[in-house]
C-alpha positions as CSV (number, residue, x, y, z in Angstrom):
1,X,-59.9,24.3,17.3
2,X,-58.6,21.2,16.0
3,X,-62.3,19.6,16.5
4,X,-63.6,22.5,14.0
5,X,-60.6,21.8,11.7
6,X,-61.7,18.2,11.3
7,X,-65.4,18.9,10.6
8,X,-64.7,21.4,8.1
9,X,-63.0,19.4,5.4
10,X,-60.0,19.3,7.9
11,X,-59.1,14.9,7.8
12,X,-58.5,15.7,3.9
13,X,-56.1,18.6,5.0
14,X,-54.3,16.0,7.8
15,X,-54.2,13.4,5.3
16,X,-52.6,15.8,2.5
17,X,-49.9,17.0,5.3
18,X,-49.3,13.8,6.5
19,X,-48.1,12.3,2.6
20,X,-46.6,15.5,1.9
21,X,-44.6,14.8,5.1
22,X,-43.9,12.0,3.9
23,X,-43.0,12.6,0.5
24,X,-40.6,15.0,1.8
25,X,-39.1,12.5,4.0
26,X,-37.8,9.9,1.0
27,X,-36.7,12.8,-1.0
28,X,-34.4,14.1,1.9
29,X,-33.3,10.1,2.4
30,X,-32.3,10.5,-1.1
31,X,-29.7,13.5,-0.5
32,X,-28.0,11.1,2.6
33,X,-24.8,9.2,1.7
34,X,-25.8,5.4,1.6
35,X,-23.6,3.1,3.2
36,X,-21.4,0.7,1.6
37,X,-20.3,-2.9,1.8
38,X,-16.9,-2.4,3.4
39,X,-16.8,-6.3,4.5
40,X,-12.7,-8.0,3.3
41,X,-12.6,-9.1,-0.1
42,X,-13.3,-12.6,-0.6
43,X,-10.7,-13.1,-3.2
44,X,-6.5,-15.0,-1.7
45,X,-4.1,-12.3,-2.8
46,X,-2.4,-13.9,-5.8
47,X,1.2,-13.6,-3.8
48,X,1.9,-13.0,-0.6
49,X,4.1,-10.3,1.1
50,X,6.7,-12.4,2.0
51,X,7.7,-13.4,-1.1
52,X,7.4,-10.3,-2.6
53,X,10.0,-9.3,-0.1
54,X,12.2,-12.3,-1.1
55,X,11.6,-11.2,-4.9
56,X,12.2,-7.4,-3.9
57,X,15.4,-8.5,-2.3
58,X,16.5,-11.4,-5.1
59,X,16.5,-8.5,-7.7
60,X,18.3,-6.2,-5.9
61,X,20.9,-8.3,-5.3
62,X,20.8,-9.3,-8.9
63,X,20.6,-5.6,-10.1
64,X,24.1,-5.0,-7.4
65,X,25.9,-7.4,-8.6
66,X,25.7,-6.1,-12.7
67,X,26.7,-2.7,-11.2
68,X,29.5,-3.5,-9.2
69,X,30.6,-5.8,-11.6
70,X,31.1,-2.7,-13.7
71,X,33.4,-1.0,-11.7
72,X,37.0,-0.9,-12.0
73,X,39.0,-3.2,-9.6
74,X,35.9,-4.9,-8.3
75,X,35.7,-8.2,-10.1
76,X,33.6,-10.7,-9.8
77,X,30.9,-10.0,-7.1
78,X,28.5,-11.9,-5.1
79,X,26.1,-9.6,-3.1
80,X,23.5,-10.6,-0.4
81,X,20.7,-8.6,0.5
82,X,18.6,-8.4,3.6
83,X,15.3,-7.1,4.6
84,X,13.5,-5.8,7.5
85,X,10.0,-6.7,7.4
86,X,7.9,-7.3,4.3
87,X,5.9,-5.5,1.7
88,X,3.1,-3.1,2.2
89,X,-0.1,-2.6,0.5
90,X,-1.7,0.7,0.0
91,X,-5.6,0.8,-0.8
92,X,-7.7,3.4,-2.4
93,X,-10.0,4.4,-0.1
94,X,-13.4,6.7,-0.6
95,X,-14.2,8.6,1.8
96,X,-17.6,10.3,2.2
97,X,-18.5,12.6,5.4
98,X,-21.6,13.6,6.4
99,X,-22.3,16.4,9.5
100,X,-25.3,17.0,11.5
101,X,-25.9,19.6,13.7
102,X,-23.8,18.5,16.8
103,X,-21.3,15.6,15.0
104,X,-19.5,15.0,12.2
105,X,-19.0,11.7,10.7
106,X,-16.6,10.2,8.3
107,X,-16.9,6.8,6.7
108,X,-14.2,5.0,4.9
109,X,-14.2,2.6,2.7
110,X,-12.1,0.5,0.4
111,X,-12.4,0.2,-3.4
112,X,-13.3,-3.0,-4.3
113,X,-13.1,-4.0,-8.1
114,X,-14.9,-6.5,-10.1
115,X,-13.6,-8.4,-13.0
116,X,-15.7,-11.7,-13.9
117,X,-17.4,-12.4,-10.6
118,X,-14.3,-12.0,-8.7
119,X,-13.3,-9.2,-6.0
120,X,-10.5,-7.3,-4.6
121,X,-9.1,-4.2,-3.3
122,X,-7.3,-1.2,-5.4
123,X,-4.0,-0.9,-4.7
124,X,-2.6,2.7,-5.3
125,X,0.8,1.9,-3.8
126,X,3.3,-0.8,-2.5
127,X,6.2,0.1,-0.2
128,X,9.1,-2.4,-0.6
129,X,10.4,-3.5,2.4
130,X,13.5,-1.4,4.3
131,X,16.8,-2.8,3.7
132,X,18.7,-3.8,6.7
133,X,21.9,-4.7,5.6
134,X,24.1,-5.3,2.3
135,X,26.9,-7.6,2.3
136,X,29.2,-8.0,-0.9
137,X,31.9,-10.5,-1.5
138,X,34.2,-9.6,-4.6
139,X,37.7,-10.8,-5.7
140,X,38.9,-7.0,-5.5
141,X,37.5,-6.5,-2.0
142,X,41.2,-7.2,-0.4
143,X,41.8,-3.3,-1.3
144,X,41.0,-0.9,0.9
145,X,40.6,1.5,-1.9
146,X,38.0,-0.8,-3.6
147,X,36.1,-1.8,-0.5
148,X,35.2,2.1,-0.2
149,X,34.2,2.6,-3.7
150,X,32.0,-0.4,-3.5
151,X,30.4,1.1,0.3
152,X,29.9,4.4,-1.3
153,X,28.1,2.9,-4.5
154,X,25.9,0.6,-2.1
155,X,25.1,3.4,0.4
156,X,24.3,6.2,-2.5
157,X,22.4,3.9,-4.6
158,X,20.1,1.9,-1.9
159,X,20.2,4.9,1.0
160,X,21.8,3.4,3.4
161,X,24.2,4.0,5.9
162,X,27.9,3.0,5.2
163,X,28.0,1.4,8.5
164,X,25.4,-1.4,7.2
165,X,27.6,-2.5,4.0
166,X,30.2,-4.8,4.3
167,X,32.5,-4.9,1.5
168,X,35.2,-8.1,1.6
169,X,37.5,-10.4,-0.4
170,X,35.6,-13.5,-2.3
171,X,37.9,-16.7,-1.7
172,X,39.8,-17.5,-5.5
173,X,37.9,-20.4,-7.4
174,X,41.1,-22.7,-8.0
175,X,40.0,-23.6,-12.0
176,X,40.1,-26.9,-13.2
């Protein structure tokens, strides 16, 4: 049968399905996700996370000390800060997904941007560090009364428990 096909005009017909096939072929590849560059970006991250940490904790401290300051029966307050690890970076990510007929695949992929030649990731979020402890020295902190206003300030404002504040008396600076 196919031997008739072929002598009856039938290499023209094979020919036309074959490009057709074809045809149909790059059109469909058209319709697939393409895949995208997901290689690191190439660019040093203008600061790095541990001195964001050190700047997340330098202006808490700074931001402490002007409230505390404030309060009636405190005085004058020094306040250190610590922190428990360092900053995180969250990055946009697209996502595209693509299912066959026994699988389902998901590729992700960070956004890069470019600005005049240069790359790097978006960041949608930072997390600041957790706070591991708060200690504040203040020339009030001799009174019980004032060492609990100052914990209950420090604990409702930073969201942490009482029992990682400590609240005590700042040694008098003899004036010349």
């Amino acid at each position: 049968m196919l031997r008739r096909w072929c002598r009856e005009g039938g290499r023209n017909r094979i020919l036309l399905l074959l490009g057709g096939s074809a045809v149909g072929m790059l059109l469909l590849s058209s319709l697939l996700p393409k895949k995208t560059d997901t290689a690191p970006s190439k660019t040093v991250p203008q600061e790095s996370t541990v001195s964001q940490a050190a700047d997340y904790a330098a202006e808490t401290e700074r931001r402490l000390t002007e409230l505390l300051e404030q309060m009636d029966g405190v005085g004058t307050v020094t306040v250190m800060v610590t922190v428990d690890g360092t900053a995180e970076e969250i990055y946009a990510e697209e996502v595209r997904e693509s299912q066959s007929d026994s699988s389902r695949q998901t590729e992700r992929a960070c956004v890069i941007l470019r600005t005049d030649g240069d790359e790097s990731a978006l960041v949608t979020k930072t997390r600041h560090p957790m706070l591991s402890g708060v200690a504040v020295l203040c020339t009030g902190g001799g009174s019980p009364a004032v060492q609990e206003k100052v914990v209950r300030a420090v604990s409702t404002v930073l969201d942490i428990p009482s029992s990682d504040i400590y609240v005590g008396r700042q040694k008098a600076v003899p004036t010349p």
